[in-house]
C-alpha positions in Angstrom: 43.8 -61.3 -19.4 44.9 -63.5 -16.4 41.6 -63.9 -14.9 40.2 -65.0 -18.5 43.1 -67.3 -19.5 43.2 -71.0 -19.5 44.2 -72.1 -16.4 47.3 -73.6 -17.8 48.5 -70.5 -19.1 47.5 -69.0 -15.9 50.1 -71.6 -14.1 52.7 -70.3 -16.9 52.0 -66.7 -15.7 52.4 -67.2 -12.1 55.4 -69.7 -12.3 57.3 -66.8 -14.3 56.2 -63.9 -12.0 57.3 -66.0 -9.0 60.4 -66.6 -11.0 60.8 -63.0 -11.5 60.2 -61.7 -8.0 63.3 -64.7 -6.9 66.0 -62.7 -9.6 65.2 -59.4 -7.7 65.3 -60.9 -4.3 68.9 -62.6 -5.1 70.0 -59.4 -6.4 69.2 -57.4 -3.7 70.7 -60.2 -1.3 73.8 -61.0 -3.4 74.6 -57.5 -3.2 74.6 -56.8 -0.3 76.5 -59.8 0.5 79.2 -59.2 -2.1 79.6 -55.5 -1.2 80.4 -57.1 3.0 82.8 -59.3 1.8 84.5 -57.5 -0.9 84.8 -55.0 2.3 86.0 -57.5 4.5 89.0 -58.7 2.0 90.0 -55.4 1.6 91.1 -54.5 5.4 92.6 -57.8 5.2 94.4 -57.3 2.6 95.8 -54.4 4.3 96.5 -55.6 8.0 98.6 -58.6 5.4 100.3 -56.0 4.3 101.4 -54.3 7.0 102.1 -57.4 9.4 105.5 -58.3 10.1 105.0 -61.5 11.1 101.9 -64.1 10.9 100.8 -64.0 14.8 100.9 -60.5 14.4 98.4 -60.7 11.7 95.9 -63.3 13.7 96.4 -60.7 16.9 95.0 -57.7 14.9 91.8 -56.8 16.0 91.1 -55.1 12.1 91.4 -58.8 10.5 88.3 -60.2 8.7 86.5 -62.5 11.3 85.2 -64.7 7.9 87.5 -66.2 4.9 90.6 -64.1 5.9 90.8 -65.1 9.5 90.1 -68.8 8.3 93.6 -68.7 6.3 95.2 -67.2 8.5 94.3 -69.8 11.5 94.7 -72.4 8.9 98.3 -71.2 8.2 98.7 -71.6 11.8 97.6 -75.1 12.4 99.5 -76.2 10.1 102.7 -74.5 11.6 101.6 -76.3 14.6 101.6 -79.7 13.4 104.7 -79.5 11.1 106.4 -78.5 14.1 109.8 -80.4 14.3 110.0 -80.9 10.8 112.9 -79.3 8.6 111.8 -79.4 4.8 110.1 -75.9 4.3 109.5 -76.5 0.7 107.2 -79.7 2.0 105.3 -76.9 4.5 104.7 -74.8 2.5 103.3 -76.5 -0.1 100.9 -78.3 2.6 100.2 -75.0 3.5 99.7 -74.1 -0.2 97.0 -76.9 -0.2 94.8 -76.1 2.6 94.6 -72.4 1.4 93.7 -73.8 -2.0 91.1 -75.7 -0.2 89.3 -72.9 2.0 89.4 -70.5 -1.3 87.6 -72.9 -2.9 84.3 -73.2 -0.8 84.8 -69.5 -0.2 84.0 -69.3 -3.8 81.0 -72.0 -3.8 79.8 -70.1 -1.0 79.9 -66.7 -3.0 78.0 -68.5 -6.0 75.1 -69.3 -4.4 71.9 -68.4 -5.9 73.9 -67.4 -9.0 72.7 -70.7 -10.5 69.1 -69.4 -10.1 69.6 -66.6 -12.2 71.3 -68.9 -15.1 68.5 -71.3 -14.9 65.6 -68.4 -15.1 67.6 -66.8 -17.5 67.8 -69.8 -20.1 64.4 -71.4 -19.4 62.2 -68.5 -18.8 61.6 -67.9 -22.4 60.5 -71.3 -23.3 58.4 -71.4 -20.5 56.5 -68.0 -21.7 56.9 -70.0 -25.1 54.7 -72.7 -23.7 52.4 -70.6 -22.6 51.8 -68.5 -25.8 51.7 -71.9 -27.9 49.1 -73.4 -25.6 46.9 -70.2 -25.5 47.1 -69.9 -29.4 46.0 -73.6 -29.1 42.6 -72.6 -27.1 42.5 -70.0 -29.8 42.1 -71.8 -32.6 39.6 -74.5 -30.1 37.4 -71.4 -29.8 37.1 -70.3 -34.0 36.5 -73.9 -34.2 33.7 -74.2 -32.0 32.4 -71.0 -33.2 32.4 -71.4 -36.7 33.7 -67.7 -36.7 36.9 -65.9 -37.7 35.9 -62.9 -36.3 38.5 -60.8 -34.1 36.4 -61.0 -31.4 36.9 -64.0 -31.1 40.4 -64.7 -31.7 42.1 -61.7 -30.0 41.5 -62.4 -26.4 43.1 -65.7 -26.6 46.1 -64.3 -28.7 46.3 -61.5 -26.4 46.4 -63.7 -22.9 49.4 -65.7 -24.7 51.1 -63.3 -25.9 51.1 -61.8 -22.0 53.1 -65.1 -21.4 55.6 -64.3 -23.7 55.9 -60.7 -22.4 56.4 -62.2 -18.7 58.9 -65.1 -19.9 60.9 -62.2 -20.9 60.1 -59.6 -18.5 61.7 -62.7 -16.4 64.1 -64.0 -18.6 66.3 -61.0 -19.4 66.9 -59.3 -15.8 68.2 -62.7 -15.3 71.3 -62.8 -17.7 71.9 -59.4 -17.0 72.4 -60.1 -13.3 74.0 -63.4 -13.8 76.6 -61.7 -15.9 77.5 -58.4 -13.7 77.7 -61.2 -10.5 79.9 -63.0 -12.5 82.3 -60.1 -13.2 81.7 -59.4 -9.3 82.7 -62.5 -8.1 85.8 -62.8 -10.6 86.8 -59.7 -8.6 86.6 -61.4 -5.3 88.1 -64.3 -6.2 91.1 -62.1 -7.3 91.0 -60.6 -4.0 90.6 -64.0 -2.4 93.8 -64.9 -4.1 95.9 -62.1 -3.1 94.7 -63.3 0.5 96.0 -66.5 0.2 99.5 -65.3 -1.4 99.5 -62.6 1.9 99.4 -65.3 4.2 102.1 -67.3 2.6 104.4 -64.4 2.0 104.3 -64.1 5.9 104.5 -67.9 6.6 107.7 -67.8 4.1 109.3 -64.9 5.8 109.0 -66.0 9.5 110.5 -69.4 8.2 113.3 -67.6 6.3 113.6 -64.9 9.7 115.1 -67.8 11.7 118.4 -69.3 11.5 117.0 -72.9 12.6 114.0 -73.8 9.9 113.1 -76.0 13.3 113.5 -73.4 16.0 111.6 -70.9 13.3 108.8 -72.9 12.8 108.6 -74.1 16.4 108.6 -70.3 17.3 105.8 -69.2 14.8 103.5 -72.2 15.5 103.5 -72.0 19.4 101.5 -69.1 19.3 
């Protein structure tokens, strides 16, 4: 039916098979990227818990080398340059904000190729649409030009866009299915990627609060 259809419909065929072939291949990836990194906040998430202090935390060997490593050194930068400076409420809301900040691409990073699935997911269908409506089109050509209604002659162009339909959802509904469970995937991580974030300040706030001097404390933490 692909060899015999008209080469637009053929176009319509390929451009959804292609489109399928990407959902499976950001599944596979997105998987197996999502399963590393939901690993890696995890061990994190304990070594946070367990720390008594934030150096301690940056010194472990079991710390995340990716998002979690990147808050911590961030909470230590900015220890370093607010060195000297009394106001803790005005630290750790700086602090607050650079956190905030690395969470954020963290979670752009996460949804790449996510927006693939939505768009193959909402468009596929039309295109196979296309397709059918176009192939029905050389249909009705042919019973024109042969001056038939026979079946013979109208089924193989119904049949080749009817195929297109069949592959816009063959393509189509994979797509929302894995858009959806990534989404519930990456909700989960960004959960995660907010206990992180409140880990690290937790241990910011106690080795500010440890000291008797806000100064000498933060001037203690941040020359590490």
């Amino acid at each position: 039916m692909f060899l015999h259809a008209d080469v637009v419909v053929q176009a319509v065929m390929a451009g959804l098979a292609l489109a399928s072939i990407a959902t499976w291949t950001v599944l596979v990836a997105k998987t197996w990227e999502l399963s590393r990194i939901g690993r890696g906040l995890r061990a994190a998430g304990a070594v946070l818990a367990q720390a008594g202090h934030l150096p301690e935390a940056a010194d472990n060997p079991h710390l995340d080398q990716g998002v979690a490593q990147a808050l911590v050194q961030a909470a230590l930068l900015e220890l370093r340059q607010s060195a000297g400076l009394a106001d803790k409420a005005g630290i750790k809301e700086r602090l607050a904000l650079r956190l905030e900040r690395i969470e954020l691409a963290c979670v752009r990073h996460l949804r790449t190729g996510t927006g693939l699935l939505a768009t193959v997911g909402a468009t596929a269908p039309f295109v196979g649409l296309f397709g059918t409506v176009w192939g029905i089109m050389n249909s009705f050509i042919g019973i024109a030009r042969a001056n038939t209604t026979t079946l013979a002659v109208v089924a193989p162009g119904i049949a080749e866009a009817l195929l297109a339909t069949a592959l816009g959802l063959v393509a189509a509904i994979p797509a929302v299915v894995i858009y959806n469970h990534f989404t519930r995937r990456l909700g989960g991580l960004k959960g995660s990627l907010g206990d992180l974030s409140a880990g690290v300040q937790q241990l910011v706030s106690r080795d500010l609060d440890r000291r008797e001097s806000p100064k000498a404390g933060i001037a203690a933490v941040a020359g590490h």
